[in-house]
N, C-alpha and C positions, 0 to 999 in steps of 0.2 A: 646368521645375519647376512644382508645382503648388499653386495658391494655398491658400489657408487656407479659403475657403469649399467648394474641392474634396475637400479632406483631410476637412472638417467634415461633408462630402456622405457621405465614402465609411465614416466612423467608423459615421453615423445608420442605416449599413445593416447592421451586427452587429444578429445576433440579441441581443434584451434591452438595445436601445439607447435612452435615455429620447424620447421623444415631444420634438422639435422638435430633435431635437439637428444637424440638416444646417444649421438655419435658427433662429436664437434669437430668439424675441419682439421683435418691432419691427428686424429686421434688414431692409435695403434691396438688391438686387439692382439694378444700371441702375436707381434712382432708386426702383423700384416698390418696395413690402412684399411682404415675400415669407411665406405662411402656415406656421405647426408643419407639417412633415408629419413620417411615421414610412416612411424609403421600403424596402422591400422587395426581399432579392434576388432572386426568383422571377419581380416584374414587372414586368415592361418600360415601364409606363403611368406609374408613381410617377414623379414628379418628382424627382430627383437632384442640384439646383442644378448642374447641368453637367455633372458628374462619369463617369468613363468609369466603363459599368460592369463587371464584374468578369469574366475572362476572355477581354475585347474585344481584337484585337487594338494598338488605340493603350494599352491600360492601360500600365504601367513598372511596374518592378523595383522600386522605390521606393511605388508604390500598393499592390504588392500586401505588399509587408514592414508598408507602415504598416496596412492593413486586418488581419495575420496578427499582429500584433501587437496593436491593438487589441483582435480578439477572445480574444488571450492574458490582459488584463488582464480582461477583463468578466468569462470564464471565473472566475479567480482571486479576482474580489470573490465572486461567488454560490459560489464553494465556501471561502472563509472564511466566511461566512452559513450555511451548512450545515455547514460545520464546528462553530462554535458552535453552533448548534441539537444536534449530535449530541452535543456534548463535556459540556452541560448535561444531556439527559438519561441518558447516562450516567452522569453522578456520581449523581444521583439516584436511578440503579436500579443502583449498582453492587455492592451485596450480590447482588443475582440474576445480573450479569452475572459476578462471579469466579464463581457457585457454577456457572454452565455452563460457564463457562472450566475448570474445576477437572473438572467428570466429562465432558469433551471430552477432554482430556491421559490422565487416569486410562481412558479410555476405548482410549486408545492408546493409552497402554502397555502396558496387558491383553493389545489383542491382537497386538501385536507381540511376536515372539521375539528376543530379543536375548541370543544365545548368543556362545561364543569362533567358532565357524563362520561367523558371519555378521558379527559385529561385532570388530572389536579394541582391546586394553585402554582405549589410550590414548581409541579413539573411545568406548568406555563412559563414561571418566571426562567426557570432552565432556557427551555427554548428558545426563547424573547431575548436572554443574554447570551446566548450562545450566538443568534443571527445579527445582533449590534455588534458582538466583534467579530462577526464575519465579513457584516461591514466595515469595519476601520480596517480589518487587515485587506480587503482590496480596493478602498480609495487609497490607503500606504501606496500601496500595488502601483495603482495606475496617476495617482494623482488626479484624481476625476474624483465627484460626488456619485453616489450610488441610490439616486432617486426613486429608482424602478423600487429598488429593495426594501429599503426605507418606507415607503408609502404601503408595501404587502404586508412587510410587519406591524404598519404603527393600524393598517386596517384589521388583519386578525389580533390585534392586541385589543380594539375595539370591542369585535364581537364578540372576544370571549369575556370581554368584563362585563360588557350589558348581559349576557348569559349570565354569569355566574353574579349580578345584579337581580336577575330577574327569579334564579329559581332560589336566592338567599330569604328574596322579597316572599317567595310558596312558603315556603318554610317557614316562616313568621309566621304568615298568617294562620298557616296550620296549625299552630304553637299556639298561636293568641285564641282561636277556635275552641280548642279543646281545653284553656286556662278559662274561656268564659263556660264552656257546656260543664266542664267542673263546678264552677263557681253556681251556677245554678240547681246541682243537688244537691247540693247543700244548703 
């Protein structure tokens, strides 16, 4: 098993690991002071307070978990830190960020065809509910209406019902066609 100064060795070597972190100010080694360093895993020269370094064959199971782990948490700070960075200015330009949002969606739906051919009812009704609370969640958003949006869906909600009006209408009639040419051999 592996001591705490090795563990402390192998954490210093993630990338974005603060400066002395292998070795803490005024820590002793065999009696001696041992300096901040920041060691490196590309060189071989950095001082590593003992520690094996990374894909050596003495490393362990347990080195390399706790080094794959550490770098999972460091990861996870700097992207909370940029999370927040991002989430602040977002709120702050979020009228420009719905109104790109808004003729992105409107901009797909345009060109997508969404007929009874390609699409079926139930998957319309999907759709159609899906982009009305796309809507509420960014008038919430900005406190604005979302007219652009609103008018794309209530028009492909149109055309795909006069569609699926018009070939329900074929279908009947093909249906009524072949109940009269029946009706007549007999």
């Amino acid at each position: 098993m592996r001591s705490l100064g090795s563990m402390q060795a192998l954490a210093a070597q993630l990338p974005g690991a603060p400066a002395g972190a292998g070795a803490a100010n005024g820590e002793t080694r065999n009696g001696n002071s041992v300096k901040p360093t920041t060691p490196s895993l590309t060189d071989p020269d950095t001082e590593t307070d003992g520690a094996v370094p990374p894909g050596s064959e003495t490393e362990t199971e347990a080195d390399r978990s706790m080094l794959k782990l550490a770098r999972e948490r460091s990861a996870v700070h700097l992207t909370a830190e940029k999370c927040e960075s991002m989430c602040a200015e977002v709120h702050r330009n979020r009228k420009a960020v719905w109104q790109q949002a808004q003729e992105r969606v409107s901009t797909l739906l345009s060109s997508t065809t969404l007929t009874t051919n390609t699409v079926q009812l139930d998957e319309f009704l999907q759709i159609l509910n899906a982009g009305f609370k796309f809507c509420l969640i960014g008038e919430q958003f900005t406190d604005s209406q979302s007219y652009a949006l609103r008018s794309a869906l209530q028009l492909k909600s149109s055309e795909y019902v006069e569609n699926f009006h018009k070939v329900r209408a074929q279908l009947e009639r093909g249906l009524l066609r072949t109940a009269l040419s029946l009706e007549q051999c007999l």
